[in-house]
C-alpha positions in Angstrom: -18.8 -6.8 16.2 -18.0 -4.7 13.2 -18.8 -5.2 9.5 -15.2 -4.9 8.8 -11.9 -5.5 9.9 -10.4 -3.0 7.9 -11.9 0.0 6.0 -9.5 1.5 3.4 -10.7 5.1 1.2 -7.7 5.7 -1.7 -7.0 5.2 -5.5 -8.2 2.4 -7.5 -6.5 2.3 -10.7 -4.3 -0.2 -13.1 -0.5 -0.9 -13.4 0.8 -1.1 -16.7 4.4 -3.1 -16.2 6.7 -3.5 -19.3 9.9 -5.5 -19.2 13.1 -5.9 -21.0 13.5 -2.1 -21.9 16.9 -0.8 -22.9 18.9 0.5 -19.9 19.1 3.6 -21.8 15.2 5.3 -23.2 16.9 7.0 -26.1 14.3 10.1 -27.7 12.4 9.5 -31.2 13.3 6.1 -30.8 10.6 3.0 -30.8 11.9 1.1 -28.1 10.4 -2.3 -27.5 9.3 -4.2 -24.8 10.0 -8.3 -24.2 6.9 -9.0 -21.8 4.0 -6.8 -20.3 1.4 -7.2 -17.4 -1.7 -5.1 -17.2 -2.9 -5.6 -13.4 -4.3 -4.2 -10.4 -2.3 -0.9 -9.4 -2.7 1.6 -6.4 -1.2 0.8 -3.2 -4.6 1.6 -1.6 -5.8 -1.2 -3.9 -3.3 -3.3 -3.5 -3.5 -3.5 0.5 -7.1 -3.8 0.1 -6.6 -6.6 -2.6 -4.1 -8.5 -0.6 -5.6 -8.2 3.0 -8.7 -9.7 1.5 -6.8 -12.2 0.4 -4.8 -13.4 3.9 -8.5 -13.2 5.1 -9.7 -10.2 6.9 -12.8 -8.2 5.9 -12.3 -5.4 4.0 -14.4 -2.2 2.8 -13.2 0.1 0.1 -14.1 3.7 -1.0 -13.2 5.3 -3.9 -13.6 7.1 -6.9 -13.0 6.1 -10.7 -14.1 7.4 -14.2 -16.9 5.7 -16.0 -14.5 3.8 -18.8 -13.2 0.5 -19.5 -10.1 1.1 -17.5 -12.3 1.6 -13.9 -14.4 -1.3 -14.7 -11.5 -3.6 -15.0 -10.0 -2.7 -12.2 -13.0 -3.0 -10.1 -13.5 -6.1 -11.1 -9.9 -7.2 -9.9 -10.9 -5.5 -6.7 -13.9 -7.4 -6.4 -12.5 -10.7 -7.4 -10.4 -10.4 -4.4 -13.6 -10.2 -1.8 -13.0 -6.8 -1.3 -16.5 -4.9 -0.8 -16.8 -2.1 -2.9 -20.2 -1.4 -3.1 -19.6 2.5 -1.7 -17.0 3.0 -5.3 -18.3 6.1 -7.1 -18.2 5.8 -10.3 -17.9 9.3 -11.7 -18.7 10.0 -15.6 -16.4 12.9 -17.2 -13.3 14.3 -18.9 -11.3 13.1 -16.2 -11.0 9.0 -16.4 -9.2 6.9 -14.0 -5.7 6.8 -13.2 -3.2 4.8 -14.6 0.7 3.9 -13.9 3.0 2.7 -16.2 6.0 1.3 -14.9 9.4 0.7 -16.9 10.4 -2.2 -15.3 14.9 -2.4 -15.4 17.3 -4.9 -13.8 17.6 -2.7 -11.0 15.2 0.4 -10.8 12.9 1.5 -12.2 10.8 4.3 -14.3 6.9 5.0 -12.2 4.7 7.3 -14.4 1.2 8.0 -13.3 -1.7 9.7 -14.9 -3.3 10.6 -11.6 -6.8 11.2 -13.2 -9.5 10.4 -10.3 -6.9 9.1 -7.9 -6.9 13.3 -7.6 -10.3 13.6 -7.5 -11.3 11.7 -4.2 -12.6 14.1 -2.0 -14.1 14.1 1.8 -17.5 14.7 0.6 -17.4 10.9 -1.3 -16.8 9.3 1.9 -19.3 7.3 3.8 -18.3 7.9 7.0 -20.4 5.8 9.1 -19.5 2.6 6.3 -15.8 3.7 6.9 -16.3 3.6 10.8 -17.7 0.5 11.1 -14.3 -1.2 11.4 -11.8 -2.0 13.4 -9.0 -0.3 11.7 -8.6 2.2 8.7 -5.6 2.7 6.5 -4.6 5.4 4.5 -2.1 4.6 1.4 -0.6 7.0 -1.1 -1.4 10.6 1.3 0.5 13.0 -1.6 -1.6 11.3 -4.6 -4.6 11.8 -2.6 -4.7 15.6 -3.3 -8.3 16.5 -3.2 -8.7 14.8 0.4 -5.5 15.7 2.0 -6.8 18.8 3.6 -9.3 16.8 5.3 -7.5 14.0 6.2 -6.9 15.0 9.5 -10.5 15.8 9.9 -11.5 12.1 8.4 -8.8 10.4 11.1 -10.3 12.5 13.6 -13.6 11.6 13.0 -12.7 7.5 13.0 -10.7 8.0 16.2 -13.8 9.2 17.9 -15.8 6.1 16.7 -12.6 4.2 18.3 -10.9 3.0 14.9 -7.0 2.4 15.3 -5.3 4.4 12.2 -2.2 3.5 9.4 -0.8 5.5 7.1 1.9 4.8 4.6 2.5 8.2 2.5 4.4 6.5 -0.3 6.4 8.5 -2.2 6.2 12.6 -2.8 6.1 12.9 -6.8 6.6 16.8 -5.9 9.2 15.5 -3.7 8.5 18.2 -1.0 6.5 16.2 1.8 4.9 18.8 3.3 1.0 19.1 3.8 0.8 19.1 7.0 2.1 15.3 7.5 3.2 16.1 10.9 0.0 17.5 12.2 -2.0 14.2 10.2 0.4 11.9 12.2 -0.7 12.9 15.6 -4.1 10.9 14.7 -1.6 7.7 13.5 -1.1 4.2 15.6 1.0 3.0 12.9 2.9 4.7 10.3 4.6 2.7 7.6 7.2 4.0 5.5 10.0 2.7 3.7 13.8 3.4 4.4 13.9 6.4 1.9 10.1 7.6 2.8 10.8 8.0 6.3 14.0 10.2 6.0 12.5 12.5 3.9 9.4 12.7 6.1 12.0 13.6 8.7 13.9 15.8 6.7 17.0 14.0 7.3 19.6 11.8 5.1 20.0 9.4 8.4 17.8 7.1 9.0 18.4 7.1 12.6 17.9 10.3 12.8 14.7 9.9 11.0 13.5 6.5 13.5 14.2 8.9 16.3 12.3 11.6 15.2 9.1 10.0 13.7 8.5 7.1 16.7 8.3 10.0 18.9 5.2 11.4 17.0 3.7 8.4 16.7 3.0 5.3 19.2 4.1 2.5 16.5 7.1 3.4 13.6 7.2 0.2 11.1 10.2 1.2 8.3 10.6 -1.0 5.9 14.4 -1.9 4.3 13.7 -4.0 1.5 16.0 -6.9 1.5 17.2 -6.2 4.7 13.7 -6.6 6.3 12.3 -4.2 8.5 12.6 -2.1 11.9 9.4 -1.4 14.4 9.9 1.6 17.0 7.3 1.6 19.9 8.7 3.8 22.4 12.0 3.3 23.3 11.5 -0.7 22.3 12.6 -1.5 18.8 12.2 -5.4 16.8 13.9 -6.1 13.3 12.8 -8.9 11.3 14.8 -10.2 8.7 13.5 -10.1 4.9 12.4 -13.5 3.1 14.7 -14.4 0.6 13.1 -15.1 -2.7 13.6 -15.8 -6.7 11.9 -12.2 -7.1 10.3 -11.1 -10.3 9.9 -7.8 -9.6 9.4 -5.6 -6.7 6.1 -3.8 -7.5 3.8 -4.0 -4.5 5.8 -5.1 -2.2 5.6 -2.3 0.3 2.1 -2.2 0.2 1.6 -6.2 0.0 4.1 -5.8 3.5 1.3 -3.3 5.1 -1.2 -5.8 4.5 0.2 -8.9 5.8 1.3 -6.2 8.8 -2.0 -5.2 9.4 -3.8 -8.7 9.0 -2.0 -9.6 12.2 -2.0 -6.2 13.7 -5.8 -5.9 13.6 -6.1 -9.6 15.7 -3.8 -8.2 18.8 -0.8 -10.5 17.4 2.6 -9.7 19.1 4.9 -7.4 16.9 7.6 -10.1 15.8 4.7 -12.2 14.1 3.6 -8.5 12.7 6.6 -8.0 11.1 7.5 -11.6 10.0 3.9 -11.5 8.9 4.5 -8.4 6.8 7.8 -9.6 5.9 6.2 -13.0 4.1 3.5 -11.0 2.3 6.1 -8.9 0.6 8.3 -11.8 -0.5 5.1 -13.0 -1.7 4.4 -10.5 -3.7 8.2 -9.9 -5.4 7.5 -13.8 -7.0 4.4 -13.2 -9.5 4.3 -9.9 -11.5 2.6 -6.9 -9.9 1.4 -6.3 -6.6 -1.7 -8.5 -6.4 -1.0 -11.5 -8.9 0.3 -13.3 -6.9 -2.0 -13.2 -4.2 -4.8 -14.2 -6.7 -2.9 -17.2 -7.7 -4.6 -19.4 -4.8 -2.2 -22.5 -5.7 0.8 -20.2 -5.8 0.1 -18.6 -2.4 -0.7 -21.6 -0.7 1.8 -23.6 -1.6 4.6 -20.4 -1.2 3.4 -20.2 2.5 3.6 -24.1 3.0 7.2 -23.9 2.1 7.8 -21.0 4.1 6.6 -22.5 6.9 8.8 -25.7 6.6 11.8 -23.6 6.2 10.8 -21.4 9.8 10.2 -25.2 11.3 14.1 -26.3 10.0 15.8 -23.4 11.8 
């Protein structure tokens, strides 16, 4: 039996949110804020964070600064039973990253000081604490800039000790998706992008297109659409699942909270309707408390949010 049921190396950082900015940032202007939320950021965090909290085991590599900033966000990490005890803390000019999010009625503004998300390389990994697993994930593949070229080496690696392998890239910030993401995938059981990540993986405005081309690189394609739920390829079989409708606060997270509620069922051998619809309730979850972790830590809040989730799957 493995230590872990899930082993995760990626960024650790916070999420700065601020809410009720103008529509419109105008220059030399002090524009103000209604409400802020300093929380745990990183998607590789956050799927760490939030598959700890559904229950599986998790493990967590990483790298941060030596300042106030990586303390509190281990901390958050730890809080949620993640193990961390392989986290380097690194002292230096370079501290750990942070994101600052403009939060608008219907988009938007994501602006990251990468600091050490950057500086994660191959040579900070435990391999053997990594491999004792069941399953690894990869978040955030263009942030992780200092590790890409040896990702494919790392998945490599974990295959051989018979690990199953995700990876969601998340966005480009370069917006080129290139480094070698095709080559990486052939190492991938699951890849998880969203609707816009997946056609420009594919280089294509159609996401057909893009489902086509993708699913036959890798055994398991999960896209997911946001509101209108999400699509899993495997083969020539495809299963949607319909989104959870929910008085959303905001939407940060929710991809990532989706791959962990994906992957807590994925990991047991579950059946890839109660994947998605697992996935699919995670997300929702997360879109109802402010960041992508809060409310997962709210015990009350989660528990009672699945109870009535669950009534309202028993009425149909």
């Amino acid at each position: 039996m493995p230590r872990f049921d899930v082993t995760i190396a990626g960024e650790l950082n916070l999420d700065l949110i601020l809410y009720g900015l103008p529509e419109q940032l105008q220059p030399e202007r002090e524009l103000l804020a209604d409400r802020m939320m300093l929380t745990l950021g990183a998607s590789s965090a956050i799927v760490a964070h939030n598959l700890s909290a559904l229950g599986s085991r998790v493990g967590f590599q990483s790298r941060i600064g030596d300042d106030p900033l990586g303390a509190l966000a281990l901390e958050r990490l730890q809080q949620g039973g993640v193990d961390t005890s392989l986290v380097r803390h690194v002292p230096g000019a370079i501290t750990t990253g942070l994101t600052v999010i403009l939060h608008h009625q219907s988009w938007r503004n994501i602006l990251t000081y990468a600091g050490t998300i950057a500086e994660l390389k191959f040579e900070d990994l435990d391999l053997d604490y990594l491999s004792d697993s069941r399953h690894f994930h990869l978040s955030s593949y263009y942030l992780q800039r200092a590790l890409r070229p040896k990702v494919g080496e790392l998945f490599q690696f974990l295959k051989s000790k018979g690990l199953t392998i995700s990876l969601d890239t998340n966005d480009d910030p370069e917006d080129f998706w290139e480094g070698n993401l095709k080559d990486v995938l052939q190492y991938v059981d699951v890849f998880l992008p969203n609707e816009r990540e997946a056609c420009k993986a594919a280089g294509t405005d159609d996401l057909e297109t893009a489902i086509r081309e993708l699913s036959g690189l890798v055994p398991l394609l999960v896209v997911k659409m946001g509101r209108q739920g999400a699509i899993a390829q495997r083969g020539s079989e495809r299963f949607t699942s319909p989104a959870r409708l929910v008085d959303a606060v905001d939407p940060v997270g929710a991809g990532d909270s989706f791959d962990a509620g994906f992957l807590h069922e994925y990991v047991r051998g579950a059946d890839m309707p109660s994947c998605l619809a697992s996935g699919n309730l995670a997300g929702a979850l997360s879109t109802t408390r402010p960041g992508g972790t809060e409310a997962f830590r709210d015990k009350q809040h989660r528990a009672e949010f699945m109870a009535k989730q669950a009534e309202r799957t028993q009425a149909r």
